[in-house]
C-alpha positions as CSV (number, residue, x, y, z in Angstrom):
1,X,-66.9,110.8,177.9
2,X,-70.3,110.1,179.6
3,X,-70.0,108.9,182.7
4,X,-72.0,105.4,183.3
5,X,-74.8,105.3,186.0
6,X,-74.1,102.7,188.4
7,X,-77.0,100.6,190.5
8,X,-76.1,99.2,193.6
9,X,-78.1,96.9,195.5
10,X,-77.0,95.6,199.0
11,X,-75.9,98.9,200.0
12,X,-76.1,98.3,204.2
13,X,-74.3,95.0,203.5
14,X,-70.6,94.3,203.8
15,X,-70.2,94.1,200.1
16,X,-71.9,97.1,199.0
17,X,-70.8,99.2,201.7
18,X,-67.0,98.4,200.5
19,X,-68.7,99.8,197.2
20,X,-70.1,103.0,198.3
21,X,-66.1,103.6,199.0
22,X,-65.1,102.6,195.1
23,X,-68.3,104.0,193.6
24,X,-69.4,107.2,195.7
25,X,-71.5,108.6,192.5
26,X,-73.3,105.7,192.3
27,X,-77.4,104.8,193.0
28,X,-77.9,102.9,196.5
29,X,-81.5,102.4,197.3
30,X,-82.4,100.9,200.8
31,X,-85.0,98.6,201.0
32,X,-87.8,101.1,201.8
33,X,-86.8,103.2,198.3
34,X,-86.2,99.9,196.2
35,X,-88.0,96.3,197.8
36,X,-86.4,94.0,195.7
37,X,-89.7,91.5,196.7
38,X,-92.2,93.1,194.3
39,X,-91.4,93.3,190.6
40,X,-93.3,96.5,189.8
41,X,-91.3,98.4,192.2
42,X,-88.0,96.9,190.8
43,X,-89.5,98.0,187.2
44,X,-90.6,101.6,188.1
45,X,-87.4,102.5,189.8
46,X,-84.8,101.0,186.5
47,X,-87.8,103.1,184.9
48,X,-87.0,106.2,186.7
49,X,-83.3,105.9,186.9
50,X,-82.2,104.2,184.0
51,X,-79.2,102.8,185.3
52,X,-76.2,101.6,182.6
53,X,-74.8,98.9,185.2
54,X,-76.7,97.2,187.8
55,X,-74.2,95.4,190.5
56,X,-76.2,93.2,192.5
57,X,-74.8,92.8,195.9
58,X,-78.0,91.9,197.7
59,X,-78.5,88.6,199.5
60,X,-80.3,87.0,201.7
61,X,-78.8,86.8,204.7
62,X,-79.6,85.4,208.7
63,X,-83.2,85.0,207.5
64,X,-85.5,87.2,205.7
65,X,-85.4,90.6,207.1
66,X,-88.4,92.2,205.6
């Protein structure tokens, strides 16, 4: 059986970084490698990586921190 390709967005955070623990094969971009801001960026890295399941655990948090 193939095994999935997981996204994980929110990796620094306190959700994702509970995630990294469950899913240590999976995709965690940091901001610099995936800005979540600019829609062509977004679209060239699902381009790149084609992920099967995206779990968005990013948020906006204390203020933008760009």
């Amino acid at each position: 059986m193939k095994q999935s390709k997981i996204l994980v967005t929110g990796g620094s955070g306190m959700l994702g970084s509970h995630l990294k623990e469950e899913f240590p094969l999976a995709l965690f971009p940091s901001r610099k490698e995936l800005n979540l801001y600019e829609i062509n960026e977004i679209n060239t890295y699902l381009n790149n990586h084609r992920p099967d399941i995206i779990i968005h655990a990013a948020a906006k948090v204390g203020g933008d921190r760009r």
